[in-house]
N, C-alpha and C positions, 0 to 999 in steps of 0.2 A: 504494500500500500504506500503510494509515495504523497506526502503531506503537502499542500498548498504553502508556496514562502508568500506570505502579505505580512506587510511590515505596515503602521502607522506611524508615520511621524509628525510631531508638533513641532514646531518652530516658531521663534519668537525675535522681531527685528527692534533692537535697540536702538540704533542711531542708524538714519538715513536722510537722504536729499531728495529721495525720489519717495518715500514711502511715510506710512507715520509710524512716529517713534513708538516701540512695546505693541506695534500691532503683531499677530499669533494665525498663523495657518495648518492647518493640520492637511496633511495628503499621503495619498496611500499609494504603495509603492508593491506592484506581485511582479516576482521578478521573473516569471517569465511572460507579461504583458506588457511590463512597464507601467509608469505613472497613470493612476488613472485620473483623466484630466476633469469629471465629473463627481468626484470625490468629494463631500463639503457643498456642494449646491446647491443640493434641498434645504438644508440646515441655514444658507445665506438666505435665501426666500423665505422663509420662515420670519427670520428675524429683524429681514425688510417688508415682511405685510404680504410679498408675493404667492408664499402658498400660505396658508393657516392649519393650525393642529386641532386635529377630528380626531380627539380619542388615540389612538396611539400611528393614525393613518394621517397624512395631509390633504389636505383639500385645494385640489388646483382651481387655477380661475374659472375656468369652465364649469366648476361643480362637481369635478369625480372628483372620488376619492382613491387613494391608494397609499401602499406602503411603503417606505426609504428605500427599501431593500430590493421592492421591485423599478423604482427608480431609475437605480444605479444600473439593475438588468438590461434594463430599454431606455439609457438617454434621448433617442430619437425619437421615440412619442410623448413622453414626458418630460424632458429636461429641455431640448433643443428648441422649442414651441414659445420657450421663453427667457432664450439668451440674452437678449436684449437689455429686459429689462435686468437679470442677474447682474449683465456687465455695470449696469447703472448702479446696481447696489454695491455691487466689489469696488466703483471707483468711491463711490462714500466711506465704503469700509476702511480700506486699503491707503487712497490717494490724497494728498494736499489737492487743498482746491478745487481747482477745475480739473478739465483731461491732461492726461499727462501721465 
């Protein structure tokens, strides 16, 4: 039986020019896929208004509902639908100011 490698890692940026100071990302690393670039998504939405917590499922704009886990399975129907506005809340998260 050969065991899945996924690593999570937190990281935490203390001083920057391009980013804000003690801001913290967590991403998930399987090492034989590589970084998964959807990792922390839902969780961003969540906490910018974009999805809302149903019980232990989110609730996307549209009204379904579903769960992290399946998510992460299918970014293209669920996650990709609403890049946009994510990028929007990662630049609040993340960024000084304006874009950049």
């Amino acid at each position: 039986m050969q065991h899945r490698q996924l690593y999570i890692f937190r990281r935490k940026r203390y001083k920057s020019r391009l980013a804000k100071e003690n801001s913290e990302v967590t991403v998930s690393l399987d090492y034989k896929k590589g970084l998964d670039r959807y990792f922390g998504l839902p969780e961003l939405g969540e906490k910018h208004g974009i999805f809302k917590k149903s019980g232990n499922r989110l609730e996307l704009p549209n009204g379904s509902k579903v769960y992290t886990k399946v998510m992460l399975k299918e970014p293209d129907k669920y996650i990709v639908p609403y890049l946009e506005q994510l990028e929007e809340a990662a630049q609040k998260e993340f960024s000084y100011g304006g874009e950049g």
